[in-house]
N, C-alpha and C positions, 0 to 999 in steps of 0.2 A: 289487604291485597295491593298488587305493584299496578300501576297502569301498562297497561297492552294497548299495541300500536293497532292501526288500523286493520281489518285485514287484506289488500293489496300491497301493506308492507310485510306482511307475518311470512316467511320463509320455511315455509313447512322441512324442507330438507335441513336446512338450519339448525332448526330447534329439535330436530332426530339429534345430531351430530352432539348435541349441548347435553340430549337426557342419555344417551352412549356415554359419555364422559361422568355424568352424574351417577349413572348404576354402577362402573367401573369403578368410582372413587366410594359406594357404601358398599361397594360388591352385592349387591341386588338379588344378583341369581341364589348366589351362596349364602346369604343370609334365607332367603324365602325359604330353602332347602332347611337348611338348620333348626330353621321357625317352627318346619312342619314337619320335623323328624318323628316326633312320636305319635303323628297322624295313622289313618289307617294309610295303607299302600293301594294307589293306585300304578298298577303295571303296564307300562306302556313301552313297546318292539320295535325301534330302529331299526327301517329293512338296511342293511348297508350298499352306501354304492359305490361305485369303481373310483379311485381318485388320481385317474389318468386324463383325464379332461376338466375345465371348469365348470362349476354349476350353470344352469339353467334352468328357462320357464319353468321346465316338468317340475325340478328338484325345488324350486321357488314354492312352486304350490303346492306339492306334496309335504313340505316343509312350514309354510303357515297353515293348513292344516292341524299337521303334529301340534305346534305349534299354540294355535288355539284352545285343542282339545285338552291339551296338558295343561296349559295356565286355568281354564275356568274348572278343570278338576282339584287344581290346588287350590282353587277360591273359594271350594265347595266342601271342603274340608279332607283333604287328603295331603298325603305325601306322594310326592311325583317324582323318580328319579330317571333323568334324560340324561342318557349317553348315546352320543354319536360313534357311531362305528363304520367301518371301513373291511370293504370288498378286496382282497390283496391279490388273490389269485387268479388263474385262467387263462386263457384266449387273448383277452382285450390287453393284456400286461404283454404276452411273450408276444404278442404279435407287434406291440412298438420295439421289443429288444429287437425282433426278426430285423425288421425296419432297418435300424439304427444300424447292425453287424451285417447286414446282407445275407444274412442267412434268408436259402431257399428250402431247404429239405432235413427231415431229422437226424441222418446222418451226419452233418454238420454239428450239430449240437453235441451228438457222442463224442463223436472228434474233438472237441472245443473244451468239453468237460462240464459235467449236469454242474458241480461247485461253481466254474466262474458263468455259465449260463445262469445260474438260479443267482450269484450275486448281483450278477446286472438284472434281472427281474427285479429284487429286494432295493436296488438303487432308488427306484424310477418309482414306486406305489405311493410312496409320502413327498412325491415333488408338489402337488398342491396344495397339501395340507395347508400350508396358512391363509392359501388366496378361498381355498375354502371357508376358512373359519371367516376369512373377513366381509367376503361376499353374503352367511347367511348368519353373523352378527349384524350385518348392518340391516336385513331384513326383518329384525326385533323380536329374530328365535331364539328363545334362554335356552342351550342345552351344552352339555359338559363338554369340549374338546380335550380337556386336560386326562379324562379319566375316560378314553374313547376307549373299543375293541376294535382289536384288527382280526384277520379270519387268520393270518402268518402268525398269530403270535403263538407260544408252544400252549398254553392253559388252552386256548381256543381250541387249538389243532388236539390235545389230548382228549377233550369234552367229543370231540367230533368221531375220534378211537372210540371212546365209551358208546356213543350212539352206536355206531355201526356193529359194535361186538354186542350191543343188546339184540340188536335186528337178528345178529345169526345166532345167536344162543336161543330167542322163537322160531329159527325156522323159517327165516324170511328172507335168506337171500341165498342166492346160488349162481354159479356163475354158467354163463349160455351166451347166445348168437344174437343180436338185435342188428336189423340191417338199417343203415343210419347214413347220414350225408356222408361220405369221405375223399378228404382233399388228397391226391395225390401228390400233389406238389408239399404239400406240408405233410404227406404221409401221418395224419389224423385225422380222426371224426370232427363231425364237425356236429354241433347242435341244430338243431330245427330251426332256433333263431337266428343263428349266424349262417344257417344256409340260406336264409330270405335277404342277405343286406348286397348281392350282385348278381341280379338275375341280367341275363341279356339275350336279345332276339338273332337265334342264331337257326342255320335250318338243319333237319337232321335227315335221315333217311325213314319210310314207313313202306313196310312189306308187305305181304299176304303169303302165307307158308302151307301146303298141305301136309296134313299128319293123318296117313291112310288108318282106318277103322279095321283094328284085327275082326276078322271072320264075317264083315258085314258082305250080304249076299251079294249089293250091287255095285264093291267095290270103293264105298266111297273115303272121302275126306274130307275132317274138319280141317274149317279155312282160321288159322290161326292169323291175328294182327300184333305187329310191335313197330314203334320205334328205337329200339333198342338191336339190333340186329346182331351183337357183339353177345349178350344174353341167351343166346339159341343153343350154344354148344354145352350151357347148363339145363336146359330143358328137363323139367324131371314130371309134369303136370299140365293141363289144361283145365281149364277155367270159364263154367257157363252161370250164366243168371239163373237158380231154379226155378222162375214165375215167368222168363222169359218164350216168347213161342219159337221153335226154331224149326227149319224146312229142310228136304232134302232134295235134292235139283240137280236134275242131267242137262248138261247144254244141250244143246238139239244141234250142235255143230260137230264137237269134238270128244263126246259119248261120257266124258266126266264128269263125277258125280260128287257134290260138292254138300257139306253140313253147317251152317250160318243160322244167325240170327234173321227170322221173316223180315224184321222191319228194318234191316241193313241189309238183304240182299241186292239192292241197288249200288251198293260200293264196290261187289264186286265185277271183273271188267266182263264185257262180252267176247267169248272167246270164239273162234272162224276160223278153219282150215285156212291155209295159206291158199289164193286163187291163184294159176298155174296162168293166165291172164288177168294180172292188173290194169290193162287200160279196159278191159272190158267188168271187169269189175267193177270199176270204179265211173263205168261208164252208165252201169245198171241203177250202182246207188244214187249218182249224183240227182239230188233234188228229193231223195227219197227219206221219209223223217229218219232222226237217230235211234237208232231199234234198243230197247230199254230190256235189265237182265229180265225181268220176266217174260219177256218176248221171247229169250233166246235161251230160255230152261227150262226143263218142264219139272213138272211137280211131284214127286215120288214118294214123299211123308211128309206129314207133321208130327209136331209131339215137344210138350213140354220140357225146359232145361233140364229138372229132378229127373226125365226116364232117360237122361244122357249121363246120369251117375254111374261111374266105374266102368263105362264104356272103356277097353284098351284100345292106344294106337301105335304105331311105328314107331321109337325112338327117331328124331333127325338125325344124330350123330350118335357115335357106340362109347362114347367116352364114360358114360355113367353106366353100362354095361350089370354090374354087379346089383343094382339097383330096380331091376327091371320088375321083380316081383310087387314089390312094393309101390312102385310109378309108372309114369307112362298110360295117368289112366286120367280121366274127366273128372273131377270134383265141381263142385256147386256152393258160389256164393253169392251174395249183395252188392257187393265191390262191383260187380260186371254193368256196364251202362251201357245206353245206347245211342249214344251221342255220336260216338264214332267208332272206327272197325268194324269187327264183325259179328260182334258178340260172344266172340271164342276168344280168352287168353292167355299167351303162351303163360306159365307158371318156371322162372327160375327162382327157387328159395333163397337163394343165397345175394340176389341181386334187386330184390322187391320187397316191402316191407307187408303188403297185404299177399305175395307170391308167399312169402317166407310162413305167413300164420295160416292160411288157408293150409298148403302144405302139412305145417304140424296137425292141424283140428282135422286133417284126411289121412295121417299117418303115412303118409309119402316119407317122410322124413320123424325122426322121436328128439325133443326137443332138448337141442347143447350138445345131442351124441354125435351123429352119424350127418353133418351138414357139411358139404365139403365144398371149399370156395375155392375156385378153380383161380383166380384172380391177385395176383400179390400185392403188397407194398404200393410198390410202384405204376398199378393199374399196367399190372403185364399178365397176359394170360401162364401160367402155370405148365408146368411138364404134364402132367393130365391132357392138355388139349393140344394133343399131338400135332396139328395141323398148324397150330398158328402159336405154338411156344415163344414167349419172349415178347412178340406183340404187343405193343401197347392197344387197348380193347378199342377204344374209338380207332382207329389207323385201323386196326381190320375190317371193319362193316364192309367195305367193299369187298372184300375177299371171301367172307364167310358169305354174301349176299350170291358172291359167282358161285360158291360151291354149292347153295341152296338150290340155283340153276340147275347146275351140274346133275344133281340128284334127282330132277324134274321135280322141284317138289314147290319152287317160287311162283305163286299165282299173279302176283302183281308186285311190283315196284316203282316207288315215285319217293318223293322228297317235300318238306315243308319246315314253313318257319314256327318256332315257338319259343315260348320263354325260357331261357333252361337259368339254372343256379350256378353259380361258378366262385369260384374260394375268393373269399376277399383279401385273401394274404397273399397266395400265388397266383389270381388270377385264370388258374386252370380249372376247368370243367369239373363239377363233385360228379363221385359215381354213387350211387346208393348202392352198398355193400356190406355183407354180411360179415360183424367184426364180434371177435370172442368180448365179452362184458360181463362185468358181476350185476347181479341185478337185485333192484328188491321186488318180494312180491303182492304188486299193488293190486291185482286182479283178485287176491285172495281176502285184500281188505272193502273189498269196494261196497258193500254191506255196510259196514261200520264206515265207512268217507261220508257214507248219503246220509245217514243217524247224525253222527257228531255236525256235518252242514247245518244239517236240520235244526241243533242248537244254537248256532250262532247268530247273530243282528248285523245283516250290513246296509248300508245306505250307498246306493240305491239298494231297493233291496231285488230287484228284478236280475242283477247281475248273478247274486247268491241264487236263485230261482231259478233261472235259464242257462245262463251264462257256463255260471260255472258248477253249477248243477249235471250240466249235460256233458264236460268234462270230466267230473269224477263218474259221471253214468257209464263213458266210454274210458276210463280210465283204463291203461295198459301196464305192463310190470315193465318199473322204472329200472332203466341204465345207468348205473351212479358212476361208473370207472371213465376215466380219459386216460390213451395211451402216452399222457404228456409227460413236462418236467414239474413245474411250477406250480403246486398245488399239495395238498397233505397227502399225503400217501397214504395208500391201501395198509391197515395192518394186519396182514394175511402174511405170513410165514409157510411156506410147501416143502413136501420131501421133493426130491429129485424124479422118483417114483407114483408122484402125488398120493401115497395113499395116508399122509401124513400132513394134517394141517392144524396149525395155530392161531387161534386170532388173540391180538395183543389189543388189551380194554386200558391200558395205561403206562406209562416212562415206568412205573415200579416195577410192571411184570414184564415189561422187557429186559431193562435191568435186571431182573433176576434170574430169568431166563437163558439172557446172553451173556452175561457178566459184564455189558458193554457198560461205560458210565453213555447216559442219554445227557445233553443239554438243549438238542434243536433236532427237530420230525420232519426237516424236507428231507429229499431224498438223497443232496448229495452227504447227507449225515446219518443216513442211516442205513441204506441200502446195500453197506459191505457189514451189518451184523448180521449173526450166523446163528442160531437154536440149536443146541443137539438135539439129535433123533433121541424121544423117547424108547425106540426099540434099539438101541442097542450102538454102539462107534460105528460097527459094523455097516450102517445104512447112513455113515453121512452126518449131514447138518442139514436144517432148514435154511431159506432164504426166499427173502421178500420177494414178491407180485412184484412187477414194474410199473402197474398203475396207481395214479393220483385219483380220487376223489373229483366227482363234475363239482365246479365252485357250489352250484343251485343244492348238493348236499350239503355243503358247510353252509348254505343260508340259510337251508331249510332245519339247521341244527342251532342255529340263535338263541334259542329259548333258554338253553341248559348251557349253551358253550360260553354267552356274553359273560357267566355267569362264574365259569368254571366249574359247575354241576356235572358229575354229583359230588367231587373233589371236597368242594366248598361249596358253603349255602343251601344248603340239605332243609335247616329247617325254613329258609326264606322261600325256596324255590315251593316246598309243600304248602304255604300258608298261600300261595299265589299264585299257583298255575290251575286254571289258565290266564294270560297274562288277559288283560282288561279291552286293550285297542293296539288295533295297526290301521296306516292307511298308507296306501301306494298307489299306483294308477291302473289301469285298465287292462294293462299286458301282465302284472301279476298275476293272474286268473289262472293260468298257465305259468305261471315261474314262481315266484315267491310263497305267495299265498298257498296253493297246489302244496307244494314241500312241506311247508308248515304241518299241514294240515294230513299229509300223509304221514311224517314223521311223529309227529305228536298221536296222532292214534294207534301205528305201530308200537309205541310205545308205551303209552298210558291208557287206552283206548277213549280219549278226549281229545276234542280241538284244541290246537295251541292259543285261539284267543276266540274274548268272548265279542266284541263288536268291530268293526272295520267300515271304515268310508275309503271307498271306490272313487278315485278322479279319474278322468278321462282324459286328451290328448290336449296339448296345447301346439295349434298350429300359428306361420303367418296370417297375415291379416288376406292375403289372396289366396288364402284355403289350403296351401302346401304345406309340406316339412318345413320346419324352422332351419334355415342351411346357413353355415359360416362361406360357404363359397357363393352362395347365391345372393348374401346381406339381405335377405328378405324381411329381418326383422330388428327391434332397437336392441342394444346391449340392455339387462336387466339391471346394471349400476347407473346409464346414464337416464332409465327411466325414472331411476329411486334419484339420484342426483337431482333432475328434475322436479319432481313432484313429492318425491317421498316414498317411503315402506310402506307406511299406514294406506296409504292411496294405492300402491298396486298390490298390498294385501287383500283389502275390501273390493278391488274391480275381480281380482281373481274368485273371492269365495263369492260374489255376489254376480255367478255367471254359470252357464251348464255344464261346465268343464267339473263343477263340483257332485253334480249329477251321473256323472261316467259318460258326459257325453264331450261332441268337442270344441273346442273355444278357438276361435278367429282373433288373433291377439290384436287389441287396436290401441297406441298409446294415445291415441283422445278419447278413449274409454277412461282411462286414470285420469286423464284431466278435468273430463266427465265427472268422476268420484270428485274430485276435490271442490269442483262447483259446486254440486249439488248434494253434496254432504258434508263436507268439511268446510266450507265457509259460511252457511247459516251456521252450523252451531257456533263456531267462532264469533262468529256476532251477536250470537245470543251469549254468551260467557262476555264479550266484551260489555255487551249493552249491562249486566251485571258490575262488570267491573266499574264502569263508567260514570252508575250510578249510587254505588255504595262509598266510592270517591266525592261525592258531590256534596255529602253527606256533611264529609270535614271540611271540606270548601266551605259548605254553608252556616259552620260553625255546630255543627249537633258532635254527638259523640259517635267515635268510630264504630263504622257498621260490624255486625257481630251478629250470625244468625239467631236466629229464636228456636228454640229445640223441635224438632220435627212432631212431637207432641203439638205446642202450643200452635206451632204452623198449622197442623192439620186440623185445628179444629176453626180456621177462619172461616166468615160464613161468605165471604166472598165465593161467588159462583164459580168466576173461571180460577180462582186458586184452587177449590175442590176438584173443578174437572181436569186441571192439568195435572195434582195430586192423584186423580182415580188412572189419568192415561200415563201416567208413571208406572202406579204400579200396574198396569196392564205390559207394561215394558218389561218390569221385573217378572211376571209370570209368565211371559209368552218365549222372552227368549231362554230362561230357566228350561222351561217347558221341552223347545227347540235342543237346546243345547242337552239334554239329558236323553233328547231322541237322536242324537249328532247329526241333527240336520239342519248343516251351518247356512244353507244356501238362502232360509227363509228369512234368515236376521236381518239383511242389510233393507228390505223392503220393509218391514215395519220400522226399522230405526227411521227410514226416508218418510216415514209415514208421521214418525212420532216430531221427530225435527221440524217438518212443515208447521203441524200442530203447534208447535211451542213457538217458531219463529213468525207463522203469518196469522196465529191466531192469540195466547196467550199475551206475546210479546207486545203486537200490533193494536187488541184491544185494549193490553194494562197501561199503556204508556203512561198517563196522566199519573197512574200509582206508581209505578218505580220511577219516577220522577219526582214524587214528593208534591205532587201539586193538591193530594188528597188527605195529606198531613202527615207530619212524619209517625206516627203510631203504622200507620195503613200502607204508608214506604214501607216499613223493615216487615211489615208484614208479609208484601209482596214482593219483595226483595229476599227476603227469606224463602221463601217459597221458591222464588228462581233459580238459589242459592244448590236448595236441599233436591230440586230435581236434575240441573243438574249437577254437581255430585253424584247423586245417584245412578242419571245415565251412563259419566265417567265409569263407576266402579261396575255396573253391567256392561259396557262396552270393552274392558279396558285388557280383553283377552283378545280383541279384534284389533283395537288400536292400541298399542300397548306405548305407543310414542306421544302420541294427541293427547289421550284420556292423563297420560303423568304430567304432559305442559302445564294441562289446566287443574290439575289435580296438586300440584307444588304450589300455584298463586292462592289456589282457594285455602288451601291447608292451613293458609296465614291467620285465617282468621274462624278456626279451629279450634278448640280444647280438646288435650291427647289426642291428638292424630297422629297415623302411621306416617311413617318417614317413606314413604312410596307407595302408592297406590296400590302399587302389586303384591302389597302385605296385607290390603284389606280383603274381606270378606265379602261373598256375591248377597247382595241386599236379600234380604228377608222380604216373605211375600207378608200382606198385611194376617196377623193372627199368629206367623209360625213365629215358635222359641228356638232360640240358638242352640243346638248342641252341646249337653255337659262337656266332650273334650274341645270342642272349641270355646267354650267361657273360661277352661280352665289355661286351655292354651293364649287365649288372650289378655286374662287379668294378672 
């Protein structure tokens, strides 16, 4: 072995950069791969993510994770095949083209042309690729960039065809209404999650409406609440709490008789004849307390929300006229709170997403048929609402507010501030509104989501449990279409007539179909082919849906597409699915994972994988979002620059963030790690080196361990007990790592290091020093030797830089040893045999 310099000169970042150039020069990765081809397969799922921005924290940890979990599963006797892939599609892409070209509206992009739109998309997906690759090589992640999947590429994009023509050949998807965020200004939906990223406090208007009670004796009216006031001219429902109490109350002033929630009747106002003298009026009240509604109503019924089912009332406006049969009457849900309003709510389907399903499950409306959205494109009200055509809907609140007047039908009016959503591309106000979608349907698997959960292991395992348990319990049928450009296209073919549809499962059967030659599946390549009508010239050709696929169904189709399945890899994909592990972070629960897991049982009726670790959020150090405009936090290159990968590898996995909870990033946390874990051991490997050199200094023969037989049977005390707390090393993180619960390692390694550096090390001196004779030197030298090595080859999936430094010196004075540490084998507990395919693959 070479002498090592002290450790206040040892350059942690340094000696990364030396063992980067040493794995590059044997090819490291692609040898291990090679080594363990004919291993069993372990399966492991790159979620892909957008490569329109640079990596970070998240991607940092989410990535030595993988990272981890894949090396000590190759150490453990398997084949590991890691390909990195890549998120191409979507929102996040067209929204920097928007950017760049100025584009505000989708019109614009017609005009421009979906071809040179979609080639400036395809420009801009692979501009970081390499700062990628460089940023999470230098984090001493082995995984293939060469042999990555893109979600654009056509094998990808046809596997994604295949999934979706399986869904509808079960019977699982149909196309209908889902009211959803929608940006006016960019005239699309918007997802759930990209409606949360610009909310702002802005004020809106809140009313109180009456909607008189057909045939009730005493004339009354339910007091409907909205802040939506623009909403009222689609009025098709009302809407009570069935467990709620509700009252029926005459003013004692102005003889009207009013239908509320009991425990909101205080919201609404006290209403008083106009006095014909004001100063005497006001000459009566002054000093007199403030008279409260029950003071100034009297009590006429009660009776619970359920005996206000199907009650009719008045239409406010005649617009939905034809509809009268069927609406215009009180339903009864859970949705109804009592926080604020009145406990009564107005019900537009086409403008609410819990207005829209109540509606259906009351038969107000039948669901995809007969929903009519009075509202266009443009967030302009429609030729239907004859009073305010053209309109853009916010601009009218005050007008439909006067004509509510007008109709004596406005009980109260005021204004307040609240958070609202507003598009982060145009910056204009989202409307939630009712947009045609193909849908799958997940309400029909939600049986089979809770089963196949049920199967799977995740760490935490509370999030699998609660979390996201309690999503697929309220699981709703999923929206897979965006009306955009950029993304794989729907392969739905319609007559003109619609009674005539095709779904295209591959480039062959459209090829054959259309006679088109296929080379590429966006849309501006595909969307001028044509099908003839199987019934006859007579009716025409078919021709494609205008929607793309949401990207979360190309994710959630991973499993088969990375794959080209079923195309290719038929008998791989059967020997392996479900795939083994994923880990992604805490907002997957809802996006990746969800998909996976819904797709995969539509389809096979199985989870797509068998184990997952959950990471949770990494914020700054002062408890906020990590922000580039705010510099709240360090660059992740110049921490690694600093201190090392190894060191903000282990502060990461050795924090609650690996827990699903969330981590306060601190870089004297990693400096932290390096103190107090990476410098004893370095001392302890030096203190090894220092005196097995001493050896030949003092004229003996070159140090050369003693085989770990002979070592273990010293009768030396603390040789046995640092041999017995070794192997307590090798069983416990075995143990750990087979439950992927990475979070508990870094404390017993800190447990086991102490051990070895302030009790071993600090007791033996006099022996590894030779003062006790050289036989009792290499004895205990030996021992120092073989523990650690050992810890090396147990640690060396966490530190994969550290554990090869000292693992290249010690090797020297080895017989047949592996040319890298990451080729050996995770230590055997004391008793167990090696594996017939691993002895065969080793000798």
């Amino acid at each position: 072995m070479e002498e090592v310099c002290e450790g206040k000169d040892f350059s942690f970042p340094k000696q990364e950069e030396k063992i980067l150039s040493f794995w590059s020069e044997i090819k490291a990765f692609e040898t291990q791969l090679s080594r363990t081809e004919s291993l069993p397969e372990y399966v492991f799922y790159d979620g892909p993510p957008f490569a329109t921005g640079l990596p970070h924290y998240g991607h940092i940890l989410a990535g030595t994770i993988k990272d981890i979990v894949t090396r000590y599963q190759t150490t453990t006797g398997h084949h590991v095949t890691r390909r990195f892939g890549w998120d191409c599609h979507g929102l996040p892409v067209e929204n920097e083209i928007d950017r760049k070209l100025g584009i505000k509206r989708r019109d614009e992009v017609l005009k421009m042309g979906i071809d040179k739109y979609n080639d400036e998309c395809r420009s801009i997906v692979t501009r970081y690729v390499e700062e990628w690759e460089k940023v999470i090589t230098r984090t001493g992640r082995w995984i293939d960039f060469k042999n990555d999947y893109k979600t654009m590429d056509l094998k990808f994009m046809e596997s994604v065809w295949w999934v979706f023509s399986q869904l509808w050949d079960k019977g699982l998807v149909y196309k209908g209404f889902k009211v959803m965020p929608y940006s006016t200004g960019c005239k699309t939906v918007l997802s759930n999650f990209e409606a949360g990223q610009n909310f702002k406090d802005v004020p809106d208007p809140e009313i109180m409406v009456a909607f008189p009670v057909v045939g009730d004796p005493d004339n009354a009216a339910f007091v409907a609440w909205t802040t939506t006031p623009w909403t009222l001219p689609s009025n098709l429902a009302l809407c009570v709490n069935p467990n709620f109490d509700y009252v029926k109350v005459r003013s004692k002033y102005t003889g009207k008789v009013y239908v509320i929630a009991e425990c909101l009747l205080s919201s609404i106002p006290v209403e008083k004849p106009k006095s014909s003298d004001s100063k005497t009026s006001s000459s009566k009240t002054k000093g007199a307390k403030t008279e409260k509604p029950m003071d100034s109503y009297e009590l006429l019924q009660k009776f619970k929300g359920s005996e206000l089912v199907n009650k009719k009332y008045e239409p406010l406006f005649n617009y939905f006229e034809e509809f009268a049969d069927a609406a215009f009457r009180v339903v009864a849900d859970n949705y109804v709170t009592s926080d604020r309003g009145t406990g009564i709510v107005h019900c537009a389907p086409a403008f609410g997403e819990d207005d829209y399903r109540v509606c259906i499950e009351n038969t107000i409306i039948n669901k995809g048929e007969n929903l009519v959205v009075a509202v266009d494109d443009d967030g302009c009200f429609t030729d239907r609402i004859t009073d305010f055509s053209g309109r853009y809907v916010k601009d009218a609140d005050k007008d439909i507010i006067e004509a509510v007047k007008g109709k004596g039908r406005l009980v109260k009016t005021g204004s307040f501030m609240h958070s609202y959503p507003f598009c982060w591309r145009s910056d204009t106000p989202l409307l939630y509104r009712a947009v045609p979608s193909w849908f799958v349907r997940v309400e029909k698997l939600k049986d089979q989501l809770l089963e196949n959960n049920s199967q799977t292991y995740w760490v935490p395992d509370y999030v699998k449990d609660k979390r996201f348990h309690n999503w697929l319990e309220n699981a709703r049928d999923w929206a897979i279409s965006r009306s955009r450009f950029w993304g794989t296209p729907l392969p739905v073919w319609t007559s003109v007539d619609g009674e005539e549809i095709v779904v295209i499962d591959s480039v062959a059967k459209l090829e054959k179909l259309s006679g088109a030659k296929v080379v590429d599946l966006h849309r501006h390549k595909i969307d001028h082919i044509t099908i003839p009508s199987s019934r006859g010239p007579e009716f025409g050709v078919l021709r494609r849906v205008d929607d793309v696929f949401d990207c979360w169904f190309e994710s959630g189709s991973m499993p088969y597409a990375y794959i080209h399945y079923p195309f290719e890899n038929e008998e791989f994909f059967a020997k392996n699915f479900p795939g083994h592990f994923v880990a992604e972070g805490l907002d997957q629960t809802r996006g990746w994972f969800y998909t996976l897991m819904v797709l995969s049982t539509a389809l096979f009726g199985k989870p797509a994988f068998r184990n997952l670790v959950c990471n949770g959020l990494v914020l700054a150090e002062d408890g906020k979002k990590m922000s580039k405009k705010l510099k709240n936090y360090p660059s992740p290159m110049d921490v690694i620059n600093d201190y090392g990968a190894d060191a903000l590898r282990l502060y990461l996995i050795n924090s609650p963030v690996v827990r699903a909870e969330t981590l306060r990033f601190k870089k004297d946390g990693v400096y932290n790690v390096v103190k107090d874990v990476f410098l004893p051991w370095y001392n302890a490997y030096r203190f090894l080196v220092q005196n097995a050199k001493r050896l030949e200094v003092e004229g003996f023969a070159p140090f050369s361990p003693v085989s770990p037989t002979a070592q273990q049977k010293s009768s030396n005390v603390l040789d046995q007990w640092i041999t017995s707390a070794t192997r307590s090393l090798v069983h416990f993180v075995r143990q750990e790592m087979d439950a992927y619960r990475l979070y508990t390692v870094v404390p017993y390694l800190l447990k086991f290091l102490d051990d070895l550096t302030n009790v071993y090390v600090r007791f033996n001196r006099k022996r590894l020093k030779g003062r006790t004779g050289e036989d009792d030197c290499r004895i205990a030298l030996s021992t120092l030797y073989n523990v650690l090595l050992t810890a090396c080859k147990v640690m060396s999936s966490f530190t994969p830089f550290f554990t090869e430094v000292l693992y290249q010196n010690m090797r020297k004075v080895s017989v047949n040893s592996e040319e890298s540490i990451h080729y050996c084998s995770f230590p055997l507990e004391e008793g167990e045999v090696l594996p017939n395919h691993l002895v065969d693959e080793l000798s």
